[in-house]
DRENDO-1510 file (C-alpha; in Angstrom, 1 decimal, always signed):
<recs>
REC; n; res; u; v; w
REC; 1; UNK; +0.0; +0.0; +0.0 .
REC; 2; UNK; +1.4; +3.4; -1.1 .
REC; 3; UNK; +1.9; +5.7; +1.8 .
REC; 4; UNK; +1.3; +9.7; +1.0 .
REC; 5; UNK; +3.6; +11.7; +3.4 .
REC; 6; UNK; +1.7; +14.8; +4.6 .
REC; 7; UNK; +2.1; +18.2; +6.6 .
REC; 8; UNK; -0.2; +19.3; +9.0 .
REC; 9; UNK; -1.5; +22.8; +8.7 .
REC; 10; UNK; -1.2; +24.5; +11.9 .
REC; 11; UNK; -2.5; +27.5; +9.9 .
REC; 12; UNK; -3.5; +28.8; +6.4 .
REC; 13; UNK; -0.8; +27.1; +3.9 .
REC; 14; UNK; -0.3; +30.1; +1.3 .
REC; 15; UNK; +1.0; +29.3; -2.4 .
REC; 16; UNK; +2.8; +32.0; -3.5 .
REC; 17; UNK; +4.2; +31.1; -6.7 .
REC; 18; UNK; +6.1; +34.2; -8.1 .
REC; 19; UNK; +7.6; +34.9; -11.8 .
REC; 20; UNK; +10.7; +33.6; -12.3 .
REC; 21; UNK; +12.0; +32.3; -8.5 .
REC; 22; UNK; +9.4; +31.7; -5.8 .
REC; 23; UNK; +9.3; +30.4; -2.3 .
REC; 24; UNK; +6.4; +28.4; -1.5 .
REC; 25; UNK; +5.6; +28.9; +1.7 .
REC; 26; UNK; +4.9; +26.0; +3.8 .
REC; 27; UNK; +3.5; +25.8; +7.6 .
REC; 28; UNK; +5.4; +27.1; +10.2 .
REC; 29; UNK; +4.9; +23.3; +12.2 .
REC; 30; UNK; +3.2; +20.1; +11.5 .
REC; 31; UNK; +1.1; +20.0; +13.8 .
REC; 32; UNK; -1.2; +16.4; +14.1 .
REC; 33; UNK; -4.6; +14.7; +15.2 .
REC; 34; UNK; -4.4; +14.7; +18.5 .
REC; 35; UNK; -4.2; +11.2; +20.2 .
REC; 36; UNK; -6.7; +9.7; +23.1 .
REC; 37; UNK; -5.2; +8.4; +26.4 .
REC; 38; UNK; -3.1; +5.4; +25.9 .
REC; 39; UNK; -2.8; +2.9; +27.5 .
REC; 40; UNK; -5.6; +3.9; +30.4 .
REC; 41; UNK; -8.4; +2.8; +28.4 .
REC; 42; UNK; -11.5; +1.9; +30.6 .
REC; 43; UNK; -13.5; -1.1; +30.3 .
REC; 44; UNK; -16.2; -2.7; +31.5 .
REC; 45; UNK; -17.0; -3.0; +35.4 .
REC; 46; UNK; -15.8; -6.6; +35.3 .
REC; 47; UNK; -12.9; -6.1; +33.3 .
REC; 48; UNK; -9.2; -4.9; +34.9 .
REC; 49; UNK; -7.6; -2.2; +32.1 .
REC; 50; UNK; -3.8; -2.8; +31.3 .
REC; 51; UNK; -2.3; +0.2; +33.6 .
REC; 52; UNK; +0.6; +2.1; +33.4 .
REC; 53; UNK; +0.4; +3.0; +37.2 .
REC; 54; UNK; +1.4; -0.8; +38.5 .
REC; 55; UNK; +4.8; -1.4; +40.2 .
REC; 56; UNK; +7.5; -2.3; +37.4 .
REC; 57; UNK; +8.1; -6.0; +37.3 .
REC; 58; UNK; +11.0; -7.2; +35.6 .
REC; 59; UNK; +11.6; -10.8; +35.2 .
REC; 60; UNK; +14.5; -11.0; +33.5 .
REC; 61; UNK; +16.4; -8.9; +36.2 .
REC; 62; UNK; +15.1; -11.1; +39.0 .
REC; 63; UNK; +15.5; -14.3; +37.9 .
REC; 64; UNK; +18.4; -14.8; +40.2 .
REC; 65; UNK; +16.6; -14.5; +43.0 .
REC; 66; UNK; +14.3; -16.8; +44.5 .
REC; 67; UNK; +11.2; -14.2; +43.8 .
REC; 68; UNK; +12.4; -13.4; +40.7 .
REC; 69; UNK; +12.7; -17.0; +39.3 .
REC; 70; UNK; +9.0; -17.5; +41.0 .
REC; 71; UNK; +8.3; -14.6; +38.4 .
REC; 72; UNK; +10.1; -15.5; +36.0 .
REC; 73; UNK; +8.1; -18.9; +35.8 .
REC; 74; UNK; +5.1; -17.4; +35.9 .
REC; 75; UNK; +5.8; -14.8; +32.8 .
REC; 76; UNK; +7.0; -18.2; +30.8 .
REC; 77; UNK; +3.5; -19.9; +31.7 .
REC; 78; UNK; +1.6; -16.7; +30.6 .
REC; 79; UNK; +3.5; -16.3; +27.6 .
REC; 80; UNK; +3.1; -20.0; +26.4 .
REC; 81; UNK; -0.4; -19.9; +26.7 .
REC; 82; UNK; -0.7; -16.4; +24.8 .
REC; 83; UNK; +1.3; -18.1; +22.5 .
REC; 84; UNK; -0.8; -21.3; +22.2 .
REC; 85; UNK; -3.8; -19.0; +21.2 .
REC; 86; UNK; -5.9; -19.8; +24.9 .
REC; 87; UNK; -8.8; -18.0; +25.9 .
REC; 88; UNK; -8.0; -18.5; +29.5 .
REC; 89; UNK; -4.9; -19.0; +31.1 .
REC; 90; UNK; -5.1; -21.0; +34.5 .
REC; 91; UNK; -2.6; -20.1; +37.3 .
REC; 92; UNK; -2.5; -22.4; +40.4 .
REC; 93; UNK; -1.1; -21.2; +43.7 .
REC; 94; UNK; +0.3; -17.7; +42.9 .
REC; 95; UNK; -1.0; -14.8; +44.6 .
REC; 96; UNK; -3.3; -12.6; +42.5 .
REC; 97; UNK; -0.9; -9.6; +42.3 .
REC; 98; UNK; +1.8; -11.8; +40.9 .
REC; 99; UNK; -0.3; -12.7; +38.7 .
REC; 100; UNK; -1.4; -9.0; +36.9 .
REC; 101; UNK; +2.2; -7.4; +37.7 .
REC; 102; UNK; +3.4; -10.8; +35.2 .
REC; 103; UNK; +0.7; -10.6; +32.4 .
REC; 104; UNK; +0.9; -6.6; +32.4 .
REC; 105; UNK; +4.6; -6.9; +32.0 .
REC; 106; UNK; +4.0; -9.2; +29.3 .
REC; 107; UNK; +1.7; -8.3; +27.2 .
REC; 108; UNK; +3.8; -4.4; +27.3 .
REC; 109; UNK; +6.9; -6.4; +26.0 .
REC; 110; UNK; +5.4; -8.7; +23.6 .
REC; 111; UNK; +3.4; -6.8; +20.8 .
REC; 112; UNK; +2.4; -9.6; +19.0 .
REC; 113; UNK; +0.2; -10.3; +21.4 .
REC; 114; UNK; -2.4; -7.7; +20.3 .
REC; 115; UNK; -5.3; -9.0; +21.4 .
REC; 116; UNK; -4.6; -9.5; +25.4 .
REC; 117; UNK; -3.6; -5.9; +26.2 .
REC; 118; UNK; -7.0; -4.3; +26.3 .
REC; 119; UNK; -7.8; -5.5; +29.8 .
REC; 120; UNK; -8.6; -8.6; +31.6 .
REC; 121; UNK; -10.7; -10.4; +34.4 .
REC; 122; UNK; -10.1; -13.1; +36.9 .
REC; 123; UNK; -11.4; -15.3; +38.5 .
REC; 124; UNK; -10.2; -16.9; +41.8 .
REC; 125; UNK; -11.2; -20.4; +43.1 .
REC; 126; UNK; -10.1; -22.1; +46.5 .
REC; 127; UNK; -10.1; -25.0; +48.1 .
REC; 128; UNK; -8.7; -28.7; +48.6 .
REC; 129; UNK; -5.7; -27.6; +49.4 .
REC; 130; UNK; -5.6; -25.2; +45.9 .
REC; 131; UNK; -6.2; -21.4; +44.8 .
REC; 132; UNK; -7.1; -21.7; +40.9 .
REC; 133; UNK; -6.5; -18.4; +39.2 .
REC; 134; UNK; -8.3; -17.9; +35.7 .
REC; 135; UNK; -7.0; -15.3; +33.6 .
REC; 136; UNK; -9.3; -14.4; +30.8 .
REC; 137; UNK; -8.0; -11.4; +28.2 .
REC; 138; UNK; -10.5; -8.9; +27.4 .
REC; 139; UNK; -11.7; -10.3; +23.3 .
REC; 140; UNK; -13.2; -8.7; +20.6 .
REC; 141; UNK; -13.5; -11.4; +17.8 .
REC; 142; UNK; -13.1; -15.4; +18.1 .
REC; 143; UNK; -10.1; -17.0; +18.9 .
REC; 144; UNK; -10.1; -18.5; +15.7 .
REC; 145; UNK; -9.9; -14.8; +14.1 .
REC; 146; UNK; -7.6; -14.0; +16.2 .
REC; 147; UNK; -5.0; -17.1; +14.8 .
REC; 148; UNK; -5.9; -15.7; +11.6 .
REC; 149; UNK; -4.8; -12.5; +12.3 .
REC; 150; UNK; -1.5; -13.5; +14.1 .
REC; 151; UNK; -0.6; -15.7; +10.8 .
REC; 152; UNK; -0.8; -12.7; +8.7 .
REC; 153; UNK; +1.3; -10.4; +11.3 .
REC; 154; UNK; +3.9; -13.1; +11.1 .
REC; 155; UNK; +4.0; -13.2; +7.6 .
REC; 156; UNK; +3.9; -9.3; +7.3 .
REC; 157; UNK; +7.0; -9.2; +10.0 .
REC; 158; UNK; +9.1; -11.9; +7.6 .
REC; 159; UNK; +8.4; -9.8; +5.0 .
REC; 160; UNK; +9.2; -6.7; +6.2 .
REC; 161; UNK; +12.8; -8.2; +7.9 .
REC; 162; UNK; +13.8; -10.3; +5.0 .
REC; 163; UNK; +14.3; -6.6; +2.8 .
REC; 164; UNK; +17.0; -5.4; +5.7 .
REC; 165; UNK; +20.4; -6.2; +4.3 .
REC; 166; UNK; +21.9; -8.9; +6.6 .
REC; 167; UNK; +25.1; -7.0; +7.0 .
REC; 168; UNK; +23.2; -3.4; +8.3 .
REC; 169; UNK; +24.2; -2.4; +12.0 .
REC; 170; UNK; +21.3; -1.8; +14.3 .
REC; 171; UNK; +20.9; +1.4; +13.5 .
REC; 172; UNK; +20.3; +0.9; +9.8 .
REC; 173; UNK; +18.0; -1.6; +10.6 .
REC; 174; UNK; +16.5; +0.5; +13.0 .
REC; 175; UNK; +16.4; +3.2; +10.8 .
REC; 176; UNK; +15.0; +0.8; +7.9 .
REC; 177; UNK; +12.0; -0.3; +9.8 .
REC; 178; UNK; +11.2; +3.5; +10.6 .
REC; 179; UNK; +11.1; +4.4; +7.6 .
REC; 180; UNK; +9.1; +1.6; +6.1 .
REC; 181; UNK; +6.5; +2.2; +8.8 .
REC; 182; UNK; +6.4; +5.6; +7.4 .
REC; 183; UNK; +6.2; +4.9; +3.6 .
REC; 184; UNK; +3.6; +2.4; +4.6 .
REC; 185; UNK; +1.1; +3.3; +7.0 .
REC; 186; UNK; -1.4; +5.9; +6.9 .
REC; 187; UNK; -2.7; +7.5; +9.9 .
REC; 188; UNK; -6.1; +6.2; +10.9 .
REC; 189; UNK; -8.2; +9.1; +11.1 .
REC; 190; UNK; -11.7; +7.0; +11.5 .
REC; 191; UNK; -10.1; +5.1; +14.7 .
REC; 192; UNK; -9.1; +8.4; +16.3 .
REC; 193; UNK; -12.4; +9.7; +16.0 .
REC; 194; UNK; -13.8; +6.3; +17.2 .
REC; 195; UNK; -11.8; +6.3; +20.0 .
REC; 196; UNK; -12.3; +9.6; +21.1 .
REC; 197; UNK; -16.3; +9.6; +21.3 .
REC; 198; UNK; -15.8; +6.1; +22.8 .
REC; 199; UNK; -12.6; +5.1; +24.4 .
REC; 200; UNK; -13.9; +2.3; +26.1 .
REC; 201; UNK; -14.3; +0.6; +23.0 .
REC; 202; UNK; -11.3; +0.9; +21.2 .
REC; 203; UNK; -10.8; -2.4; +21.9 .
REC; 204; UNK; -12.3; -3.1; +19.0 .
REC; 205; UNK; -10.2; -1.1; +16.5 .
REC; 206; UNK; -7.2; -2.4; +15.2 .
REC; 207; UNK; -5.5; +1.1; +14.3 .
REC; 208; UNK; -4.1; +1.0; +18.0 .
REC; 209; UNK; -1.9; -2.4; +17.6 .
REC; 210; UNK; +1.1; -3.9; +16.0 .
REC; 211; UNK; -1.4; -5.8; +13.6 .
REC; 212; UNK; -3.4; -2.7; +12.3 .
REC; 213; UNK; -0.3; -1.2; +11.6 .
REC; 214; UNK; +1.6; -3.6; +9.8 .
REC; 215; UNK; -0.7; -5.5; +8.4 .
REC; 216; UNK; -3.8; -2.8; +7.4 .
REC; 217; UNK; -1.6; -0.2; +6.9 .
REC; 218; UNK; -3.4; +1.9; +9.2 .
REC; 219; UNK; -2.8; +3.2; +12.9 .
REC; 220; UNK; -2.8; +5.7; +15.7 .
REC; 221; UNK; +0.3; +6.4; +17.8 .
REC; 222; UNK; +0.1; +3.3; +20.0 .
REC; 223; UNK; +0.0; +1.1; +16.9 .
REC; 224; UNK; +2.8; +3.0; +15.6 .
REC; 225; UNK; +4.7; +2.6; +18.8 .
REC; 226; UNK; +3.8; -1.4; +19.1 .
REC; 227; UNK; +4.4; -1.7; +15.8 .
REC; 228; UNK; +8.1; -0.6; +16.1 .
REC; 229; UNK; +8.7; -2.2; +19.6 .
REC; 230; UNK; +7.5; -5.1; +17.4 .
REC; 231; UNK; +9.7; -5.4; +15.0 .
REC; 232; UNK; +12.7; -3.9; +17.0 .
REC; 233; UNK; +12.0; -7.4; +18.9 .
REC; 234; UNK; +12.4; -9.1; +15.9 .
REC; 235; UNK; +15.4; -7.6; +15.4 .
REC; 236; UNK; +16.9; -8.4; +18.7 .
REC; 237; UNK; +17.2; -4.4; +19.3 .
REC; 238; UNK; +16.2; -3.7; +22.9 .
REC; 239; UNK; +13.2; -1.3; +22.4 .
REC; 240; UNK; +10.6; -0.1; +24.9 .
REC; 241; UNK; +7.2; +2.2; +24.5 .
REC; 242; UNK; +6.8; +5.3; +26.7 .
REC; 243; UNK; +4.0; +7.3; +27.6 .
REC; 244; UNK; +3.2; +10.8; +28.1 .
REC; 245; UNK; +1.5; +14.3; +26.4 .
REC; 246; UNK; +1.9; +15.8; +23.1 .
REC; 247; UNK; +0.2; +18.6; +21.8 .
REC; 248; UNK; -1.7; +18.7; +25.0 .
REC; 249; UNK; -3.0; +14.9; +24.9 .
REC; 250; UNK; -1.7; +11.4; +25.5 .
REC; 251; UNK; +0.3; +9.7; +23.4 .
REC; 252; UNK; +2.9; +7.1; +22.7 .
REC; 253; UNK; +6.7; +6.5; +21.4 .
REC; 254; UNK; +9.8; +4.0; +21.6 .
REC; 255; UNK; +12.9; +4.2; +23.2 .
REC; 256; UNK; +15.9; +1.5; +21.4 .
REC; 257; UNK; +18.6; +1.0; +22.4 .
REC; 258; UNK; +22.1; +1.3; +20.0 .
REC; 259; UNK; +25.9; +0.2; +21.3 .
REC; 260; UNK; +24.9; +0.5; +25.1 .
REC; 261; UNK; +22.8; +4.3; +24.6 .
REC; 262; UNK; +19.2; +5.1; +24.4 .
REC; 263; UNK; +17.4; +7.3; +22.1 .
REC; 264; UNK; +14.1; +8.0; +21.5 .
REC; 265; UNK; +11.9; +7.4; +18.6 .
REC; 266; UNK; +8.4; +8.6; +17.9 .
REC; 267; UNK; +7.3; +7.3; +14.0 .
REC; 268; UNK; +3.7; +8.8; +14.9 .
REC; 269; UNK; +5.0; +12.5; +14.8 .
REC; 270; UNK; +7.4; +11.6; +11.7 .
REC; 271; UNK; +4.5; +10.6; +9.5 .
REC; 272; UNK; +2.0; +13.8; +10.4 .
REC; 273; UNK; -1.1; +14.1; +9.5 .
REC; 274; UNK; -3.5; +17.4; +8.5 .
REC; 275; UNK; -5.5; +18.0; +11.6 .
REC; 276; UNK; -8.5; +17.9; +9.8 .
REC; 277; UNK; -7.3; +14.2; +8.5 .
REC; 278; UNK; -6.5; +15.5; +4.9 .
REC; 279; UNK; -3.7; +14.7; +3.0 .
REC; 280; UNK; -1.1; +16.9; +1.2 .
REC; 281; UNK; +1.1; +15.3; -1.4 .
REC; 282; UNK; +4.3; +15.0; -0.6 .
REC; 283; UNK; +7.4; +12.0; -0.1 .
REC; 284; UNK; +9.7; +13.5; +2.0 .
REC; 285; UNK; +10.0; +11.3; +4.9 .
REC; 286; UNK; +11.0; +13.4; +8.9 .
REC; 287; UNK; +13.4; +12.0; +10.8 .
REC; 288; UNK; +13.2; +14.9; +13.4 .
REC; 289; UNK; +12.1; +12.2; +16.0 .
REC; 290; UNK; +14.1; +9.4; +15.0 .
REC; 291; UNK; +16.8; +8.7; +17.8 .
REC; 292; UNK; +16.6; +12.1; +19.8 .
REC; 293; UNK; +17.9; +12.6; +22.9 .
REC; 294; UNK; +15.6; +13.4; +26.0 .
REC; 295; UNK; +16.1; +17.1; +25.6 .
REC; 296; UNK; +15.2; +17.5; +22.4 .
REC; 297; UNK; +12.2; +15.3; +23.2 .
REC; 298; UNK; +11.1; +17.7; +25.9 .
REC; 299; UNK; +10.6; +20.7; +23.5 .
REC; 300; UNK; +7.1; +19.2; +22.4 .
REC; 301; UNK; +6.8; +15.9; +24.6 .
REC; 302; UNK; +6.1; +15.5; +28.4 .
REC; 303; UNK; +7.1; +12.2; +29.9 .
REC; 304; UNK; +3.8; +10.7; +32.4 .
REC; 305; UNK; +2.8; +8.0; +34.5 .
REC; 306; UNK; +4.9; +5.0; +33.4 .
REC; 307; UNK; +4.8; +2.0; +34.7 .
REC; 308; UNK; +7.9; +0.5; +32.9 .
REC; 309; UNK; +11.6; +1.6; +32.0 .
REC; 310; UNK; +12.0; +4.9; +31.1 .
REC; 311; UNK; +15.5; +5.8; +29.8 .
REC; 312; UNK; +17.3; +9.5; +30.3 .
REC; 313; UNK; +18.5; +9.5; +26.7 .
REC; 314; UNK; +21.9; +11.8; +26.1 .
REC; 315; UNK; +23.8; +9.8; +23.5 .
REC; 316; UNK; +24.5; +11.9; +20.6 .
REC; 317; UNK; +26.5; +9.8; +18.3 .
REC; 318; UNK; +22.9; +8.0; +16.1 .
REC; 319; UNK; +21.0; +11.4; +16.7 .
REC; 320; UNK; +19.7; +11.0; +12.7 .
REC; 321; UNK; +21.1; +14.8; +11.2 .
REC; 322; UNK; +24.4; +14.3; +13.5 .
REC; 323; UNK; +25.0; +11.1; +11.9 .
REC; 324; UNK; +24.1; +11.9; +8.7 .
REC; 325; UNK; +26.0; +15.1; +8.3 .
REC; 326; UNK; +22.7; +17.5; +8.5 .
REC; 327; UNK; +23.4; +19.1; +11.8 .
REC; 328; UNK; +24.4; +22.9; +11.8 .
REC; 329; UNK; +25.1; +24.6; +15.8 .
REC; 330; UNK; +24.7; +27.8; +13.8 .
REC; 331; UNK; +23.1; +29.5; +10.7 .
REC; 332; UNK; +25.6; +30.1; +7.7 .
REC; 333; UNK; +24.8; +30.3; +4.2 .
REC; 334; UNK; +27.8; +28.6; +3.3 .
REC; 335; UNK; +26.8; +25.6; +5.6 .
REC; 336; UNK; +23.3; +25.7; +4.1 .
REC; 337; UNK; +24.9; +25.2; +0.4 .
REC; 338; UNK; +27.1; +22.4; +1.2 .
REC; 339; UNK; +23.8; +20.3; +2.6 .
REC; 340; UNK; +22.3; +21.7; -0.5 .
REC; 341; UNK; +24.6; +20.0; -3.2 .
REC; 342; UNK; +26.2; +17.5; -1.3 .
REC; 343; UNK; +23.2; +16.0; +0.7 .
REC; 344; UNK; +20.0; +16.6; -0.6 .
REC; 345; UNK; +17.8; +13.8; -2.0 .
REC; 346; UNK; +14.6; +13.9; -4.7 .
REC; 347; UNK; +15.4; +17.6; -4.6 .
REC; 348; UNK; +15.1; +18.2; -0.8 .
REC; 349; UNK; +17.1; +18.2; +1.9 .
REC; 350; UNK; +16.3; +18.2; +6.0 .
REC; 351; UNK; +18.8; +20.3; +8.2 .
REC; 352; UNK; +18.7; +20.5; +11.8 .
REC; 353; UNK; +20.0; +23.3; +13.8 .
REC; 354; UNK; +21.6; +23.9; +17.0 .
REC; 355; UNK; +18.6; +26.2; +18.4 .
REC; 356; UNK; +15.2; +27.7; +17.2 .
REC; 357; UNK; +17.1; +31.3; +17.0 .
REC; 358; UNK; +19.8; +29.8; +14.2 .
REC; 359; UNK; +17.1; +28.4; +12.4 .
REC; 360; UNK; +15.1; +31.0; +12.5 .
REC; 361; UNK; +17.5; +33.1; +11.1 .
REC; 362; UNK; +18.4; +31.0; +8.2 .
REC; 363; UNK; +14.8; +31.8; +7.3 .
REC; 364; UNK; +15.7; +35.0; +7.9 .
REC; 365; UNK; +18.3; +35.6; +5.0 .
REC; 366; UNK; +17.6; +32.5; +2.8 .
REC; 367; UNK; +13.5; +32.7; +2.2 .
REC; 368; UNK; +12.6; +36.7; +3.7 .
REC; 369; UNK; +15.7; +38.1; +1.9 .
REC; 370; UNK; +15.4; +35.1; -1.1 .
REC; 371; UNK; +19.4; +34.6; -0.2 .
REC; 372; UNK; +18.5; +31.2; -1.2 .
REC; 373; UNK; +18.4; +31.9; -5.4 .
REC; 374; UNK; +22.3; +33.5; -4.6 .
REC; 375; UNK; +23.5; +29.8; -4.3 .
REC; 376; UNK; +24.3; +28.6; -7.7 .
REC; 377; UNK; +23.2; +25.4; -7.8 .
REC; 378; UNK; +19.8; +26.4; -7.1 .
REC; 379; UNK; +20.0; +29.4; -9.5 .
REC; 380; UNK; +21.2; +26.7; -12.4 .
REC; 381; UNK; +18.6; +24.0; -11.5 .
REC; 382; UNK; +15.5; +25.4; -10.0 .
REC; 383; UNK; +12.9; +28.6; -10.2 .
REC; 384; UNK; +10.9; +27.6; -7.1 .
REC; 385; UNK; +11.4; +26.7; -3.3 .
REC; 386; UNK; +9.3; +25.2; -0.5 .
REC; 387; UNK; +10.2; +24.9; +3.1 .
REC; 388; UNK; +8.6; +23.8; +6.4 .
REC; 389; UNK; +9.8; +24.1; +10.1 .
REC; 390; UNK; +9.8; +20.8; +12.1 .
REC; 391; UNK; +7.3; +20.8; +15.2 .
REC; 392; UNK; +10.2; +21.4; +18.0 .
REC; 393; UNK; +11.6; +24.6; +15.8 .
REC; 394; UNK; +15.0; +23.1; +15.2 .
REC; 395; UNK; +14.7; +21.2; +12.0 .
REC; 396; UNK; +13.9; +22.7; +8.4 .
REC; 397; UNK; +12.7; +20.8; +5.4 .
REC; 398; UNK; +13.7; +22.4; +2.1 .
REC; 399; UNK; +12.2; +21.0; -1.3 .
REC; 400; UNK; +13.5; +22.4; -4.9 .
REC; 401; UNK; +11.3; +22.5; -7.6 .
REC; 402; UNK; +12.5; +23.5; -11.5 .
</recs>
């Protein structure tokens, strides 16, 4: 499925297309739809919602303990029958918080599992000796449908892996998947709206897993999110999701890890959407959220209520326009021209600067004071510019047109 990259408009989106040279202006940040509260979603009375409130558990830390290998047992009977498909899981003399902290954990660190993480209800039975604990996930189609559904993500996830080059470092594969994910998916408007009139049953919309992601092409943040985590798994890349406020509402991203650092990763705000839902043409794909640091995070994002590991990300050395050459600490035109020529792709090139003051004063001379049509290249190859400024202020997108 063909993915059209948009912009949101945060504001009128004026076409000026002038004799000779012209600048085209684009919006000043792309703004998106914003996202309902993930993952709090209530259900029904009888019904416990996965929470991000819960004490952390984390099995694989523990297991050298004698608590933590009681856990760790526990996890690997959860995850087999998750894995086997049940409807219930039964549990047999393991007290009840156990028994959530384990299945909360899991169903956080296991994607695939798409179906259990909408909430859950037990059942406890005692007696001869015995305390019986049924676990029963929260459904919203057959467990057949469900198998179904778990053979085409699996096939989707082969797919998707067996185009990564086997000899691509983490971060390439990382940065593959991101930007497949982009190319491929389309923001699910319908499901937002869904969602937000009724968020106790968006357990019934796909958009918000792994599986309406990658296999329907269509998703809101947390599908996004799962989806990555997903595949990162996959991958062998140690990945998380974390949870806080953007734009003024909840939403979801990744953390990965690369060579022993963390960085943050949020595909949702790299594949914006108009906040109507519309769609303007356009294939450049952002990368202004694709292995940040948590200070550049913190310029749009707020960090809430998680239950789970939360890195403090200050690695530098994968942040995507300091890898990739596209970084400037300051404005200079003679900085700007070198990206132009040396770096830009399909006529466009992404630059990142140091602070919101640099960058806006490379608007300042290059599109006010048209400094851009001074550079030769562009005064040889094209008549007509567009540019946009990335949501945190730091990053500008600059597309060439003949």
């Amino acid at each position: 499925m063909r993915k059209t990259m948009v912009f949101a408009l945060t504001g009128l989106l004026l076409f000026s297309l002038l004799t000779g040279c012209g600048i085209v202006e684009g919006p000043n940040q792309w703004g998106r739809i914003k996202e309902p509260e993930a993952p709090n979603i209530s259900v029904s009375d009888d019904f416990s919602p996965i929470q991000n409130g819960h004490e952390q558990f984390s099995p694989l830390a523990d297991t050298q303990a004698a608590e933590g290998a009681e856990r760790k047992s526990l996890y690997d009977l959860i995850f087999e029958a998750l894995d086997n498909n049940s409807a219930a899981i039964s549990l047999y003399d393991v007290p009840e918080a156990e028994v959530t902290k384990a299945y909360e954990q899991l169903v956080y660190e296991h994607p695939e599992f798409f179906w259990a993480d909408h909430g859950y209800s037990w059942t406890v039975t005692s007696g001869v000796g015995r305390t019986i604990i049924e676990l029963k996930p929260k459904l919203a189609e057959s467990m057949d449908t469900i198998a179904d559904k778990r053979q085409q993500l699996d096939a989707a996830v082969d797919a998707i892996l067996a185009d990564i080059p086997a000899a691509a470092t983490d971060y390439e594969k990382a940065l593959y998947v991101h930007d497949y994910l982009v190319l491929n998916t389309e923001y699910d408007s319908a499901a937002y709206a869904r969602i937000q009139a009724s968020p106790d049953q968006s357990f019934l919309d796909d958009a918000d897993t792994a599986y309406g992601c990658i296999v329907n092409h269509l998703a809101v943040c947390d599908g996004y999110a799962k989806a990555f985590h997903l595949l990162m798994n996959r991958l062998g890349i140690e990945a998380g999701r974390v949870f806080g406020i953007a734009d003024g509402e909840s939403h979801a991203w990744n953390y990965i890890a690369l060579d022993g650092d963390y960085y943050y990763v949020d595909v949702t705000w790299d594949d914006p959407v108009a906040v109507d839902g519309s769609a303007v043409e356009n294939n450049i794909v952002s990368h202004e959220y694709f292995c940040i640091t948590t200070d550049s995070l913190l310029l749009d994002h707020s960090i809430t209520d998680n239950a789970f590991y939360v890195p403090n990300c200050t690695a530098l050395a994968y942040e995507y326009f300091r890898y990739h050459g596209l970084f400037l600490e300051s404005y200079s035109m003679a900085g700007v021209e070198d990206l132009i020529v040396n770096k830009s792709a399909d006529d466009s090139v992404q630059i990142e600067f140091g602070s919101q003051s640099e960058l806006q004063e490379a608007i300042t001379q290059l599109f006010d004071h048209q400094e851009i049509f001074e550079i030769p290249y562009v005064q040889e190859h094209f008549t007509k510019v567009w540019r946009s400024v990335g949501h945190s202020g730091c990053v500008l997108t600059i597309r060439l047109y003949e």
